[in-house]
C-alpha positions as CSV (number, residue, x, y, z in Angstrom):
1,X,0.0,0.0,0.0
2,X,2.8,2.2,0.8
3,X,4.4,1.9,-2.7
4,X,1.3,2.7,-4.2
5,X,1.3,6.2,-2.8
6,X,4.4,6.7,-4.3
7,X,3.5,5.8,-7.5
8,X,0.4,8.0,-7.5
9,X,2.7,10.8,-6.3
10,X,5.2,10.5,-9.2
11,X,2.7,9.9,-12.0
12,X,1.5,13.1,-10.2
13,X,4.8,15.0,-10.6
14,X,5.4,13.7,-14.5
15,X,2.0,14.7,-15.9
16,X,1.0,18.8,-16.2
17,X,-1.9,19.2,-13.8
18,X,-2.5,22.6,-14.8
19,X,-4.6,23.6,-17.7
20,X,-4.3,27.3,-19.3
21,X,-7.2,28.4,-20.8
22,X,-7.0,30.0,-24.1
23,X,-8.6,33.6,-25.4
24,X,-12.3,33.6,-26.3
25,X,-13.2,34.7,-29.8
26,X,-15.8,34.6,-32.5
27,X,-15.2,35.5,-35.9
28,X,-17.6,35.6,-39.1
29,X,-15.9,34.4,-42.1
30,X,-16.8,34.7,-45.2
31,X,-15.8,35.8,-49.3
32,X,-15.6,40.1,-49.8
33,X,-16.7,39.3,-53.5
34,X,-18.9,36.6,-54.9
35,X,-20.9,35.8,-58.3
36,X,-24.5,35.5,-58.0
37,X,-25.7,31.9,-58.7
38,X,-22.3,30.5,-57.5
39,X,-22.8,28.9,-54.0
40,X,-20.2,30.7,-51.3
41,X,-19.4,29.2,-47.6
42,X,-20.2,31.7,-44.5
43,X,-18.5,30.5,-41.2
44,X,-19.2,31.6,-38.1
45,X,-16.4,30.0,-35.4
46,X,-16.3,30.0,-31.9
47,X,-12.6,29.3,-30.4
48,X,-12.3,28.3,-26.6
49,X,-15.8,28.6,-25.4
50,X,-17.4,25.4,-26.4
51,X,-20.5,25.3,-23.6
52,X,-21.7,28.5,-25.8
53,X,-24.4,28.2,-28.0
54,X,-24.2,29.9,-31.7
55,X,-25.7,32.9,-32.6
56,X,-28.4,33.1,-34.7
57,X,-28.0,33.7,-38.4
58,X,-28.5,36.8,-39.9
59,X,-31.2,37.7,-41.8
60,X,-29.6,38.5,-44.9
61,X,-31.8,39.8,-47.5
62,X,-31.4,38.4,-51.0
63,X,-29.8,35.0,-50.1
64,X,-31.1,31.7,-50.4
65,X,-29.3,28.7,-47.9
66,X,-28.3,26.3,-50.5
67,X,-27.0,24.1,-47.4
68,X,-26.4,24.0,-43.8
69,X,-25.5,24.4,-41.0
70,X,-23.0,22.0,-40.7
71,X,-21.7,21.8,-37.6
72,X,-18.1,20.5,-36.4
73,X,-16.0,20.9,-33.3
74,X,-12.1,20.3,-32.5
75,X,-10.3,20.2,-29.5
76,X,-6.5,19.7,-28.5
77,X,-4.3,19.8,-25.8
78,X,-0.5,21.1,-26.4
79,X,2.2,21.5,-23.9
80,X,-0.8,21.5,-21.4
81,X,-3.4,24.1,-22.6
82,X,-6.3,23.3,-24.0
83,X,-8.0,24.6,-27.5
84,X,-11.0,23.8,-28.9
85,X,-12.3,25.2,-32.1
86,X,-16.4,25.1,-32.7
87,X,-17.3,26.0,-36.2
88,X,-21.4,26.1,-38.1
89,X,-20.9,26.3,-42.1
90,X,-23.6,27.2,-44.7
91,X,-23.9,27.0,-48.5
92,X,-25.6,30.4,-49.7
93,X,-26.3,31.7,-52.7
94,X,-26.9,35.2,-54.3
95,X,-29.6,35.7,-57.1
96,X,-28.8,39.1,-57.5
97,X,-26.3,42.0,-57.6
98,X,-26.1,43.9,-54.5
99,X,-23.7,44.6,-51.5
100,X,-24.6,42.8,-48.3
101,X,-23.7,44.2,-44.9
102,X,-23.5,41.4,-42.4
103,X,-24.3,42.4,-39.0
104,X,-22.0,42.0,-35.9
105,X,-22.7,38.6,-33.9
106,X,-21.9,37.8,-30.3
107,X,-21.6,35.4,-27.8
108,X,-21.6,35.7,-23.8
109,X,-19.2,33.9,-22.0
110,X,-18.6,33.7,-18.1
111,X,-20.2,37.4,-18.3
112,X,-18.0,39.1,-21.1
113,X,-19.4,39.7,-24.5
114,X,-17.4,38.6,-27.5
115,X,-18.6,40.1,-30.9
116,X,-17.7,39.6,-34.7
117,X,-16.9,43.1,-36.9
118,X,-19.1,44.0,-39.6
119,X,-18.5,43.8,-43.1
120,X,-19.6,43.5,-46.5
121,X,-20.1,40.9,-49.3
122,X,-19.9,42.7,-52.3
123,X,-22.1,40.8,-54.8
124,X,-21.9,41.0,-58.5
125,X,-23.4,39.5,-61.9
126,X,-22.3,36.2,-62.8
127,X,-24.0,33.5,-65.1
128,X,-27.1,31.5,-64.7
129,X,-27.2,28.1,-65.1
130,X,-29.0,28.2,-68.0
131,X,-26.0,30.3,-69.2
132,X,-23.4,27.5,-68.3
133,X,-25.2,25.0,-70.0
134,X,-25.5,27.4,-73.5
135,X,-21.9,28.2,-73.0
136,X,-20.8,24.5,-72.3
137,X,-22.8,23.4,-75.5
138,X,-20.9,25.6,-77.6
139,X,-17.8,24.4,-76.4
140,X,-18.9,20.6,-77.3
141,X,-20.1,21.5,-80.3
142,X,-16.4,23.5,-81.4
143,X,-15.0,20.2,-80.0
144,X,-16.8,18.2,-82.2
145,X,-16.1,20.1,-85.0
146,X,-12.3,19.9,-84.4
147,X,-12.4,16.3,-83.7
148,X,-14.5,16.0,-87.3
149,X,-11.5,17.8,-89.1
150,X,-8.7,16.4,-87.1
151,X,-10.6,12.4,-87.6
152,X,-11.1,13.1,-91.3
153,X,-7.1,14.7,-91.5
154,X,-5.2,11.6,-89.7
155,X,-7.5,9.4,-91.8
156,X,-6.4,10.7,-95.2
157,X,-2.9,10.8,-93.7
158,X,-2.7,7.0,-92.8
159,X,-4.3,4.9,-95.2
160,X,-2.9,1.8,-93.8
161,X,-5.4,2.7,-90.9
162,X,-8.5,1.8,-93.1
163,X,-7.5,-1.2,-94.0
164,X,-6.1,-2.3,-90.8
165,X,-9.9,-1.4,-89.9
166,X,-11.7,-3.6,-92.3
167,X,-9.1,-7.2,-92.0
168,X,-9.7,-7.1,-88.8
169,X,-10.7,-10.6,-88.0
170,X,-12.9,-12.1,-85.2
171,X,-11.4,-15.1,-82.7
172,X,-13.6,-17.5,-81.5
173,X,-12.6,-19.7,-79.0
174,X,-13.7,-23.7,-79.2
């Protein structure tokens, strides 16, 4: 019994039995500049408080969620202190041109209030989809065209590649 306090007291000595806390923040991330119809990730990440609850999303006028939220948490411990990383993730998309001004968030934590800057996604005219299809059409169709010249050009070049063609000669196996 006696040795086996002094074990517990040298496993006590080797391992760190004090955890530092790192700072609080929250941050809204998100692209300045983004093509309307082209789906764009906004983040909002909580780092070292991960008993708090996310903010609400903005209302933000002239977005459709395409996805989300997906949620995902991390959480480490180096030389002793402890991190851990809370992120929620959604898919929007624009359908017109406009600037957005995303409001500040926040978050309480043991009674001090952490909050996100403002800023603005500056939204401008991209394609439709109906635009991407037309576009990628054309593109297959001048493919096709170049494969019809470049086909018919090899084939006038190599003869022998006809006739290779034609004695071709089917193996059947008794």
């Amino acid at each position: 019994m006696r040795y086996f306090g002094v074990f517990i007291l040298y496993i006590c000595s080797i391992l760190p039995t004090v955890v530092v806390a790192q700072e609080v923040s929250i941050k809204a991330k998100a692209p300045k500049l983004v093509k309307t119809y082209k789906p764009f990730e906004f983040s909002i990440i909580i780092e070292n408080a991960e008993e708090v609850d996310f903010p609400e999303m903005p209302s933000l006028k002239g977005l459709k969620v395409v996805a989300g939220p997906m949620q995902s948490t991390s959480m480490s411990f180096i030389n002793g202190e402890k991190s851990s990383t809370k992120s929620l993730r959604y898919q929007l998309l624009a359908t017109e041109a406009m600037n957005i001004n995303v409001p500040s968030l926040f978050i309480v934590f043991e009674n001090e209030e952490y909050i996100t800057d403002p800023f603005t996604i500056v939204v401008e005219e991209g394609t439709t989809i109906d635009d991407e299809y037309n576009q990628n059409e054309e593109q297959l169709e001048s493919l096709r065209d170049m494969n019809s010249f470049f086909g018919d050009f090899f084939n006038q070049q190599n003869p022998q590649r006809e006739i290779k063609k034609k004695h071709k000669r089917k193996i059947t196996h008794l």
